[in-house]
ZAMARGU-4260 file (C-alpha; in steps of 0.2 Angstrom, whole numbers, plus 5000, padded with zeros to 4 digits):
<rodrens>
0) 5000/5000/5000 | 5007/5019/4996 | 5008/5029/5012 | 5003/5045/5010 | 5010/5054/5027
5) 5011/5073/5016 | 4992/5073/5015 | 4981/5078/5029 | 4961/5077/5029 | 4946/5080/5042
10) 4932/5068/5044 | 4915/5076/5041 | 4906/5061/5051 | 4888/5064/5044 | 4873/5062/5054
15) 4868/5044/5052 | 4885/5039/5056 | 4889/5049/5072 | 4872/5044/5077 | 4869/5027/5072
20) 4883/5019/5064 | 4897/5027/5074 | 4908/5013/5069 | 4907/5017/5050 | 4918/5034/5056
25) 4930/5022/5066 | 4932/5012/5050 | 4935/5027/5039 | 4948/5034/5051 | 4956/5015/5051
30) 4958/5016/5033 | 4965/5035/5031 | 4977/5032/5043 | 4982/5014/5038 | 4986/5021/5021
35) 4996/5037/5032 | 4985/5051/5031 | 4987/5064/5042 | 4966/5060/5048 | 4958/5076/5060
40) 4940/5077/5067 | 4934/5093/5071 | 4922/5092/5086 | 4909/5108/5084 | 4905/5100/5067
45) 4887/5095/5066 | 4872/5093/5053 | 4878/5097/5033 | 4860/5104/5035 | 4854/5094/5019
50) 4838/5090/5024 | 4833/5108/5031 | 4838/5111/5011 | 4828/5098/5002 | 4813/5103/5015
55) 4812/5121/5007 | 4818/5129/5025 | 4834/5138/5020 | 4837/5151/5033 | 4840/5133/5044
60) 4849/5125/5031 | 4861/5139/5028 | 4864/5141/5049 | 4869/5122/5047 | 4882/5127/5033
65) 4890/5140/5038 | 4895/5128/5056 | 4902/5116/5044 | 4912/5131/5035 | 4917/5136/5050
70) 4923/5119/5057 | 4933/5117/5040 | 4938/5132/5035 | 4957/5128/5039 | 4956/5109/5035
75) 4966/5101/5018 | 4953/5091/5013 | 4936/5088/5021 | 4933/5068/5019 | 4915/5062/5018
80) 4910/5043/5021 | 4892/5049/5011 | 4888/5052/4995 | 4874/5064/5000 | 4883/5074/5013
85) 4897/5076/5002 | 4885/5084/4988 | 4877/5096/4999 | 4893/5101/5004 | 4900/5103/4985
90) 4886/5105/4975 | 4870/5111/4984 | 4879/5126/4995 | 4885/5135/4979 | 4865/5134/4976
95) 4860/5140/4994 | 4873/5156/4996 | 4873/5161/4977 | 4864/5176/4980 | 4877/5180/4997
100) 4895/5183/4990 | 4907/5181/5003 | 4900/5167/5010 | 4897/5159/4993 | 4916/5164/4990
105) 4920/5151/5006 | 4910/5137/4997 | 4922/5142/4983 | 4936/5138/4990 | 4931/5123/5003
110) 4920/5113/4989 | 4936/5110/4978 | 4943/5101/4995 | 4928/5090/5000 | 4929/5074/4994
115) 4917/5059/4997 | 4926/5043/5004 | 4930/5032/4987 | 4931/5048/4980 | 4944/5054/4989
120) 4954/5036/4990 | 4955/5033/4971 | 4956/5053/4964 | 4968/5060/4978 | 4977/5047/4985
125) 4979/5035/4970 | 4974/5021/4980 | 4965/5005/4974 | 4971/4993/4982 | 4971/4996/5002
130) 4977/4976/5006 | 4960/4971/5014 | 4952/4953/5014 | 4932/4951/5016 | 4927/4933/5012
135) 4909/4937/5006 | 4899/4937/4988 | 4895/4954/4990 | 4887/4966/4976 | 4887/4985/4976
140) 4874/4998/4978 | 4878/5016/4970 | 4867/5030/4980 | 4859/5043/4969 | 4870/5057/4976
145) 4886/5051/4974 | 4883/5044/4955 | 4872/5058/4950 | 4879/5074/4962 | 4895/5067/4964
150) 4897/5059/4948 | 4908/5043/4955 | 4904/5029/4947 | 4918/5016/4945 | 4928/5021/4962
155) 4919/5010/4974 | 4920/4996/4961 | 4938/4998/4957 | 4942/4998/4978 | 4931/4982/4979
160) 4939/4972/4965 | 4955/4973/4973 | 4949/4965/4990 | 4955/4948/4992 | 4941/4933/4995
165) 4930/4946/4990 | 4918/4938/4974 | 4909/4954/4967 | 4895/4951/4957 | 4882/4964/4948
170) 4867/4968/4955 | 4852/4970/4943 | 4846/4988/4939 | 4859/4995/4950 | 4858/5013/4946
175) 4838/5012/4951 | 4835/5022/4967 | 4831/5011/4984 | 4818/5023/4989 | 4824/5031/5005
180) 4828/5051/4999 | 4830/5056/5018 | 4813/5065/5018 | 4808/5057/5001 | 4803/5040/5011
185) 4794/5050/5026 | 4782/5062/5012 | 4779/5047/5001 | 4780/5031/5009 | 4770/5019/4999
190) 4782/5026/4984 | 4796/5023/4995 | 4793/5005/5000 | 4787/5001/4983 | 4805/5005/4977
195) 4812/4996/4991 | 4802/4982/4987 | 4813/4983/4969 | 4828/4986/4974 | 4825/4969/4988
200) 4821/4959/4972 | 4838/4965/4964 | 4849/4961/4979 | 4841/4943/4981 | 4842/4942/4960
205) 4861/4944/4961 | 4864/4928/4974 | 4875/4940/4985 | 4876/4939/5004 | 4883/4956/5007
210) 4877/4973/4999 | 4888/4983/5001 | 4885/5004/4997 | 4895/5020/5000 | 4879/5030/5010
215) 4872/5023/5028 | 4855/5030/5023 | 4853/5018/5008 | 4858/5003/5019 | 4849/5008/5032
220) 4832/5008/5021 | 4838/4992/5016 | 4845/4983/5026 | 4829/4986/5038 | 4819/4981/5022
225) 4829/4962/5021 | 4828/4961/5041 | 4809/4963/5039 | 4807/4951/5024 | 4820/4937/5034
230) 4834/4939/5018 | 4849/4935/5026 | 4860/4948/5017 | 4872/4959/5028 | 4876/4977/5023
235) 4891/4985/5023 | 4897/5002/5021 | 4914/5002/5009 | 4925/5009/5023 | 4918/4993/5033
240) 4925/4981/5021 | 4942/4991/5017 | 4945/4991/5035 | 4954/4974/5041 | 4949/4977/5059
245) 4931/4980/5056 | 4927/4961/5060
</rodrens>
């Protein structure tokens, strides 16, 4: 593995993770620092204030974003285990200052520096290959804002193939959404669950035992989604499977 001791990043944690899946952060850390990044966590960091934003409450959302300007403002690179934090951060804030200059100016200058996690692996660091083992058939869920947003597409894949004992197989219709949409699922839940409902099918069509995704929300949806049905397919977040001591 290339070590990469020069580069120094800070761990936007996400709400889902700090709060439900704390150990996806400890993974994400594990790996930075396994591959020598210099790996910070600031600790007034809170909401990216996404789903104030896609609720039409902007004065809320845009208190939420400047915090996370603040809390970032003197960091490297701002590394996001989330496809959908990562876009608000990098995408949707140029959309919610662009009639506010000078704080539009700072999303200017911090979105350049805000990666998403597989994102940040393959594109900065060069990195596929992080010498991890997962003995699984797993397949591999693409979240609508990192492949739309974010626009990654083959990074997760490319980090996956080179996990040893790790059989990859394609999951049906991948690029369909699973239904969750923060909010989305909460406003429309019969819509939701009926997507859910297809993207279930897909994971049990592709004979996998692990689905593995780069956003908690999306395996949270489904994952509850399998529990409740009685499939017997784990989830993983990537981090989890790059990570040697995730267990």
């Amino acid at each position: 593995m290339t070590q990469h001791s020069t580069i120094k990043a800070s761990l936007f944690a996400t709400c889902i993770v700090d709060q439900i899946y704390p150990q996806v952060g400890v993974s994400t850390v594990r790996v930075l620092r396994n591959l020598g990044v210099d790996v910070d966590f600031p600790p007034d960091q809170t909401c990216c204030g996404q789903p104030l934003y896609n609720s039409g409450f902007h004065r809320g959302a845009k208190e939420l974003a400047v915090r996370v300007l603040d809390s970032f403002q003197a960091s490297d690179y701002v590394v996001v285990p989330s496809g959908s934090c990562a876009a608000m951060m990098r995408v949707f804030y140029l959309d919610l200052f662009h009639d506010q200059p000078d704080l539009l100016r700072r999303v200017e200058q911090m979105a350049p520096r805000t990666y998403e996690f597989s994102q940040f692996l393959v594109q900065v660091l060069g990195v596929t290959d992080t010498g991890s083992s997962f003995p699984s058939k797993a397949t591999y869920h693409p979240s609508c804002h990192l492949l739309r947003e974010m626009g990654v597409r083959g990074e997760p894949l490319e980090l996956l193939s080179q996990v040893s004992n790790l059989e990859l197989v394609d999951l049906p219709q991948a690029e369909n959404c699973c239904g969750f949409g923060g909010s989305f699922s909460i406003k429309f839940p019969h819509i939701s669950e009926g997507m859910l409902d297809d993207k279930i099918s897909s994971v049990e069509t592709s004979g996998a035992n692990t689905l593995v995704s780069c956003d908690m929300g999306c395996l949270m949806h489904i994952g509850g989604g399998l529990s409740r049905r009685g499939i017997s397919v784990q989830t993983r977040h990537l981090a989890q499977i790059l990570d040697p001591d995730a267990g």
